[in-house]
C-alpha positions as a printed NumPy array, in Angstrom:
array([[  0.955, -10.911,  -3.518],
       [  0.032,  -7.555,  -4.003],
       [  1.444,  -4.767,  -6.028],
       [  0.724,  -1.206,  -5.889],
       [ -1.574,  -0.518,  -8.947],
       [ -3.511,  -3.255,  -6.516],
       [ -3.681,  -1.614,  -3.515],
       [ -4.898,   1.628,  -5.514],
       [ -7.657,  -0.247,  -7.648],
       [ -8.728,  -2.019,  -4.237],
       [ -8.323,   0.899,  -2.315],
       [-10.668,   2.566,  -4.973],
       [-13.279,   0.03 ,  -4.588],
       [-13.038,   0.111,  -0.717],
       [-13.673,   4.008,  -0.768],
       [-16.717,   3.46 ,  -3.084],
       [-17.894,   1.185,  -0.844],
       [-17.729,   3.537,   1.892],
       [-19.612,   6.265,   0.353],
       [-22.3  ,   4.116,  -0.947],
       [-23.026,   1.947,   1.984],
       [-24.242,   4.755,   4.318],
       [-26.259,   6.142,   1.276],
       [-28.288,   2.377,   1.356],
       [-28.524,   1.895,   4.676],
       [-30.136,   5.883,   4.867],
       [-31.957,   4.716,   1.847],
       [-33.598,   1.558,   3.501],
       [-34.076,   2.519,   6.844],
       [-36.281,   6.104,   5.582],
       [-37.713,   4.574,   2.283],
       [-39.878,   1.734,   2.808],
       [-42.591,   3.491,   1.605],
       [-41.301,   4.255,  -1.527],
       [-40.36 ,   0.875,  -1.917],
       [-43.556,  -0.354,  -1.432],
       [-44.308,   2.163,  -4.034],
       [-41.857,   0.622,  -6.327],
       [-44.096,  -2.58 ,  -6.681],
       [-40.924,  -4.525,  -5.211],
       [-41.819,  -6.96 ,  -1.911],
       [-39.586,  -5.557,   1.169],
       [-38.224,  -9.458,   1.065],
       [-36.516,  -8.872,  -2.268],
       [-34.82 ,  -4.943,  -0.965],
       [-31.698,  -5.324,  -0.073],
       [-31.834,  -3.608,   4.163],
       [-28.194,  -2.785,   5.822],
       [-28.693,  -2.638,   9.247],
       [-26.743,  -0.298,  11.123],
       [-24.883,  -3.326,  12.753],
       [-23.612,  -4.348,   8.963],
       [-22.85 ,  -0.906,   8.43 ],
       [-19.928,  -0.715,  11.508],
       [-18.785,  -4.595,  11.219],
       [-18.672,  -4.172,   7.46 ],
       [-16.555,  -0.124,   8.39 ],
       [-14.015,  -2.135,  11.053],
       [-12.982,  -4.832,   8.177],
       [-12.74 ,  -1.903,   5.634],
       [-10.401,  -0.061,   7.602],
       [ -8.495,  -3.339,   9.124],
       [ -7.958,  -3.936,   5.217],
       [ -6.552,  -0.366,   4.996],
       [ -4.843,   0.094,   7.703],
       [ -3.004,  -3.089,   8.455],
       [ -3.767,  -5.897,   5.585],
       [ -3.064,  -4.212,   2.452],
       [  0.217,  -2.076,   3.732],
       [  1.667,  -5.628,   4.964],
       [  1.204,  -7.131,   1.515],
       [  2.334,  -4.11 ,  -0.093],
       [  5.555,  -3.9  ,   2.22 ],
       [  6.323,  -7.787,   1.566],
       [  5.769,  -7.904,  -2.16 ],
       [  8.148,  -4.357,  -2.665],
       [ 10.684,  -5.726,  -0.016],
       [ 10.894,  -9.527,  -1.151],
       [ 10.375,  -8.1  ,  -5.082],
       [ 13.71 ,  -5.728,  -4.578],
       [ 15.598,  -8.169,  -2.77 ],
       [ 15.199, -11.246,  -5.063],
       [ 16.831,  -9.743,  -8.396],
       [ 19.709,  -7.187,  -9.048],
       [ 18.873,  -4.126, -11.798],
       [ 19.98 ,  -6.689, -13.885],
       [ 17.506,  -8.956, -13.788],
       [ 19.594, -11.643, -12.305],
       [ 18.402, -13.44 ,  -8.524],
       [ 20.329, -12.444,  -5.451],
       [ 21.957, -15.743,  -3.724],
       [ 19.936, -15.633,  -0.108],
       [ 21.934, -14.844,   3.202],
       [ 21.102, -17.698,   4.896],
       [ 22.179, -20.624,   2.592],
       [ 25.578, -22.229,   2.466],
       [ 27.236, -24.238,   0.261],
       [ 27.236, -28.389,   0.184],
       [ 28.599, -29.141,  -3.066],
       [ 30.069, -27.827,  -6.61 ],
       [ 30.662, -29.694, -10.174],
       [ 33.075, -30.644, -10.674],
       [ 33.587, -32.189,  -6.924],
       [ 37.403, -32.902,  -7.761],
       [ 38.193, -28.826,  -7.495],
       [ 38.949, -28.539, -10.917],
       [ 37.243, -26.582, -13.693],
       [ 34.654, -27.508, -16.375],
       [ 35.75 , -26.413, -19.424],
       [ 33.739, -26.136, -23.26 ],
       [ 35.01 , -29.203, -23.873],
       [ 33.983, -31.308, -21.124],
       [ 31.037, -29.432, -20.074],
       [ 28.032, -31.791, -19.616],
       [ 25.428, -31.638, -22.377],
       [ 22.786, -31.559, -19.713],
       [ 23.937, -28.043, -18.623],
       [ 23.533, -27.265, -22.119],
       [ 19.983, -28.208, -22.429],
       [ 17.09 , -26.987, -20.523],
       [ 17.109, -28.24 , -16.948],
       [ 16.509, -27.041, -13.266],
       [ 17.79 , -27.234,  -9.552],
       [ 15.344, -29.035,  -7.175],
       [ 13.283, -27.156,  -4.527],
       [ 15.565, -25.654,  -2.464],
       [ 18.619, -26.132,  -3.535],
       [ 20.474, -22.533,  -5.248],
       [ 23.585, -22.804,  -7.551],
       [ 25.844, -20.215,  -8.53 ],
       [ 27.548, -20.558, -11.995],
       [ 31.492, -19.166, -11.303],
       [ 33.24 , -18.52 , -14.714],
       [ 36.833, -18.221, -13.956],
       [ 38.405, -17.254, -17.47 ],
       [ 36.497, -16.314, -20.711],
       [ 32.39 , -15.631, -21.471],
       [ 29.687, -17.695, -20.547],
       [ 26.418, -17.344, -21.66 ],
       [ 23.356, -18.132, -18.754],
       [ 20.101, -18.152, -20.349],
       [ 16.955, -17.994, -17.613],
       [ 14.155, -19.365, -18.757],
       [ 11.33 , -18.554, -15.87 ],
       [  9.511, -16.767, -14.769],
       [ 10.596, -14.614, -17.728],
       [ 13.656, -15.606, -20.149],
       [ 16.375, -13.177, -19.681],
       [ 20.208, -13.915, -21.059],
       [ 23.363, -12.769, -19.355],
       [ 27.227, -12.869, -20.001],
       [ 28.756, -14.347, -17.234],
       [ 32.485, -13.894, -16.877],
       [ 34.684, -13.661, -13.344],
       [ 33.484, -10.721, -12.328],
       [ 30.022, -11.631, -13.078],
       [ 28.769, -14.882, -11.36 ],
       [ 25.347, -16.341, -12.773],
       [ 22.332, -17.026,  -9.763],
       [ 20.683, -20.097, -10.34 ],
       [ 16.94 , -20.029,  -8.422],
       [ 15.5  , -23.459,  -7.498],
       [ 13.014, -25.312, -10.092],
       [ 13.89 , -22.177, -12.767],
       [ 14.531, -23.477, -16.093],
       [ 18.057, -22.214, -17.376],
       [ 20.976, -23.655, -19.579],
       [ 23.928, -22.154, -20.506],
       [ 26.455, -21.931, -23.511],
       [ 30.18 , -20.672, -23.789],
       [ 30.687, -18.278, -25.737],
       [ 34.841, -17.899, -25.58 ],
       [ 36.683, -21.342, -26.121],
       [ 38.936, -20.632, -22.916],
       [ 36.218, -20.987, -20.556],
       [ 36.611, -22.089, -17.136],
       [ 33.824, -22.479, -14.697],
       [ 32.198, -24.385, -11.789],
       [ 28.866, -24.858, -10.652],
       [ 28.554, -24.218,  -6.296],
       [ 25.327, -25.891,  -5.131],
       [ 23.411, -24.012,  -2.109],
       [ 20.887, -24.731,   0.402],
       [ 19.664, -23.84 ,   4.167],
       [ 22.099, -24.735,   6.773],
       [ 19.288, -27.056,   8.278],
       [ 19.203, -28.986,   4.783],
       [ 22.689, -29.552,   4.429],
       [ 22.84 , -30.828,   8.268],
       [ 19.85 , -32.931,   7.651],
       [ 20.886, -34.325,   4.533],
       [ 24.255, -35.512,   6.411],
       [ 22.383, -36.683,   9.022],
       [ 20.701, -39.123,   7.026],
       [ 23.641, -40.228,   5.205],
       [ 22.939, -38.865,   1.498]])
């Protein structure tokens, strides 16, 4: 992926190539005699034939033209999309929800909230989760690809990415939350399919 200070430092190096490629391939094509003169053999001179020149011009400007604006419109678009100003991941559009804990509807509360949520853990590939605090403060501690720590509460819902290491801890004793679990709409059809 490709950020912008990129594109500038590669666009930099591009546009010194471009100045200094014509300036060798002048150089070898009306020097030889002074690099015979140099004492170097003509096998061990770099030569750009005109040929190089223009194949080596078209992937320069396919780079600049078309290559490096895709990667720079990609990164920016999927790099605003994926987090709020807050730091915290945006849920995608196109997943749906298959399952929450706890599955009997009711809430998890400090009490009865499994240790493992407590600890360090992750979602698999794939599969989102959204952390719904329906009375008092939660705490949701995200542990990759940077750690950042927010206060979830019912207005704020906590976005859990898959694999990204995260736990959480209450920090009001009348907490009541869920966990939703989230994936494709092809995953959850497939995963009926076969029974699971």
């Amino acid at each position: 992926m490709m950020r912008f200070m990129d594109f500038i430092a590669a666009l930099y190096g591009w546009l010194t190539w471009f100045v200094t490629a014509p300036m060798k391939l002048l150089t070898n094509n009306n020097n030889s005699s002074a690099t015979r003169a140099s004492g170097m053999p003509d096998e061990d001179v770099v030569k750009y034939s005109f040929e190089d020149f223009v194949a080596a011009l078209f992937d320069g400007l396919t780079w600049l033209f078309v290559t490096a604006p895709m990667q720079l419109l990609l990164t920016s678009s999927s790099a605003t999309t994926r987090y709020n100003s807050s730091g915290m991941p945006k849920l995608p559009n196109e997943v749906v929800k298959y399952s929450q804990v706890p599955q009997n509807g009711g809430f998890l509360f400090k009490d009865t909230i499994p240790k493992g949520l407590l600890r360090e853990h992750n979602t698999r590939a794939g599969t989102w989760g959204v952390i719904r605090v329906y009375k008092g403060e939660l705490e949701y501690i995200i542990s990759e690809p940077t750690e950042s720590t927010h206060v979830l509460n019912k207005n704020t819902p906590g976005i859990i990415e898959p694999t990204m290491h995260h736990r959480i801890r209450p920090i009001t004793d009348d907490v009541e939350l869920v966990v939703e679990f989230y994936r494709k709409q092809q995953q959850v059809e497939e995963k009926k399919r076969k029974g699971h």
